[in-house]
C-alpha angles and dihedrals in degrees: 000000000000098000093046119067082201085191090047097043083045087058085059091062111068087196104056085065085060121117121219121195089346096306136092111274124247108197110203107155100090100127075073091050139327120237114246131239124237086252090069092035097047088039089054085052103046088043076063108044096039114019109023108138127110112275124238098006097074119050088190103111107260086057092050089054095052093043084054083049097059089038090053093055099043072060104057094043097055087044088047090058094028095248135125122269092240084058098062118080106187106219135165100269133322088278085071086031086064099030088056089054095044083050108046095035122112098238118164121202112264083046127140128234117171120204128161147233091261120059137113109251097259087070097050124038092057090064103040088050083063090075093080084065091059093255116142112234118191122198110220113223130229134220127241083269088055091248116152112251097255096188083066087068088051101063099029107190110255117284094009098160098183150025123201118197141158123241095205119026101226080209113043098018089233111161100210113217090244093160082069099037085057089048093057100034096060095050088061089046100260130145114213138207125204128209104216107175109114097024103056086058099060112028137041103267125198120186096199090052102053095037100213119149108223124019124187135204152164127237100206084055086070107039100276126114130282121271105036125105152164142238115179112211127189118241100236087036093060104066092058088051112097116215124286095205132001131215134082130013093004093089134075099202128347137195132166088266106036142025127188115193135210133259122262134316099032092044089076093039112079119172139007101324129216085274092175095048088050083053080043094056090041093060102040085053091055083052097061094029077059094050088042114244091235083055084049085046098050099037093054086044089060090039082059108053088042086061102037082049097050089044095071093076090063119118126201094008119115113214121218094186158059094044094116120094092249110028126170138217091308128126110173113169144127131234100238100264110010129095116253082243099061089044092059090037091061096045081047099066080052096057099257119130120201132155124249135176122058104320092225086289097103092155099049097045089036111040102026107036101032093230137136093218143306152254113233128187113188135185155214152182091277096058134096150208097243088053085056094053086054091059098035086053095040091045089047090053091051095044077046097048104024105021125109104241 
């Protein structure tokens, strides 16, 4: 890649020097979290040592700097989706991102929500638990190439107020077309939520463009720490959502008889906020904004191919991904006999981390694809194509040794 120097951009990360079981480690269970750059670690540090006070409450100075610091991150994320800072509310992870949708919405009973087979868990028990309200929830189906069923979206049930979908499928890869799902979704008077994930990591992604009301995403997926998160609210949506918790710093003016609550975003921020995530996220966002996140975009593609390629030479090792027409850095797969545990347990003891089990998608790997759990390898941008030989050729000795012929 000419614009990315892969061995410099490795030095940035401490872990990737680490050794596990006596050998390098390979890290490929990114689609779970991403690692973080010095920049995010020594910036944690320095919020710390320099800036730590709680934001908005205090007007002495040190306050006043922490409070332009989670400005200024509210900042760089809207500029990083191409969206407006009143438009960004800072949360914990998607999951809270979604729950906090299913919860402050205005659903009636008799209402619509649409999900799909294949979603992570966080998009999807929040709506199914809204049965118990009386609200109708349809599971969208997906084909043997694990493609969503798009006449659904043509012929929305009645009153169907919104439609939850994933951008990027942690299991099968799949990169829904949710510039197109929006699309059809609005002109039958639906609202739509995105699960972004594991799609704002990996690819340039741009909110106006797209038109979806609400977008959710995870921090820790793109280098940045654990516990901060985004949910992307449209302006004119906002005003119609109730709160999702009340305290401090989400009111205007309260009495015993009568409260009156902010605008968004701080309407849906109550309490003292993981300010230093939300400085975290900033600076892991300045990191990829500095790589360039259609360099990110091109170089995992390549990755991609390299692994699906060298792939082909595997015996005895049943592949779950990678069918759909766009399909990210996912290879989810089995070697024929042997429990997606043991599988992870033996490239383990090479160094090589990878994720197994059900990947918070139960019903998908379950019910759809009849299976007891899965082996998945995932990428990103610090990765290479030597790391993936090592696990091509590590993968090959245990579907030779362990694997049913």
């Amino acid at each position: 890649m000419n614009n990315m120097d892969i061995e410099k951009i490795r030095k940035d990360f401490p872990i990737l020097s680490k050794k596990i079981n006596g050998n390098p480690l390979i890290y490929l269970d990114n689609a779970a979290t991403s690692q973080k750059p010095s920049a995010v670690i020594d910036g944690i540090k320095y919020f710390y040592e320099n800036i730590n006070a709680n934001p908005i409450r205090s007007i002495h100075s040190l306050a006043e700097e922490a409070t332009k610091a989670y400005n200024g991150a509210r900042e760089k994320v809207a500029a990083f989706i191409n969206a407006d800072p009143e438009e960004i509310v800072f949360v914990r992870n998607a999951t809270e991102a979604i729950n906090l949708v299913s919860f402050a919405f205005p659903f009636k009973e008799g209402d619509h929500v649409s999900t799909t087979y294949m979603e992570h868990h966080s998009n999807l028990l929040p709506w199914l638990r809204l049965r118990e309200k009386g609200i109708n929830v349809d599971i969208v189906s997906i084909s043997d190439d694990y493609e969503l069923d798009m006449d659904y979206y043509k012929q929305l049930p009645k009153n169907t107020r919104l439609v939850a979908v994933t951008h990027a499928s942690n299991v099968t890869g799949t990169i829904n077309d949710v510039k197109e799902i929006t699309r059809i979704s609005h002109e039958q008077g639906s609202l739509v939520l995105i699960d972004a994930a594991q799609s704002i990591p990996h690819m340039p992604f741009d909110v106006k463009d797209i038109d979806a009301d609400f977008i959710a995403f995870s921090g820790h997926k793109m280098l940045a720490p654990f516990g901060i998160g985004v949910l992307y609210i449209k302006k004119d949506i906002a005003e119609n959502l109730k709160p999702f918790l009340t305290g401090g710093e989400m009111i205007k003016d309260v009495s015993l008889s009568k409260v009156i609550y902010e605008n968004a975003p701080n309407l849906f921020e109550a309490g003292t906020q993981n300010v230093e995530g939300a400085y975290g996220l900033g600076l892991a966002i300045d990191y990829l904004n500095k790589i360039g996140m259609g360099n990110v975009e091109k170089y995992e593609n390549e990755l991609t191919n390299y692994l699906y390629e060298r792939a082909k030479e595997l015996k005895n090792v049943e592949v779950y991904s990678g069918k759909s027409k766009a399909f990210s850095g996912i290879f989810s797969f089995n070697v024929s006999g042997l429990h997606s545990h043991d599988t992870a347990y033996l490239l383990d003891k090479k160094g090589i981390a990878i994720r197994s089990g059900f990947h918070c998608a139960q019903p998908l790997i379950e019910d759809r694809l009849k299976l007891d759990g899965a082996a998945r390898a995932s990428l990103y941008f610090y990765n290479t194509k030597e790391e993936i030989d090592t696990f091509i050729n590590e993968l090959n000795n245990i579907a030779e040794k362990y694997g049913r012929r």
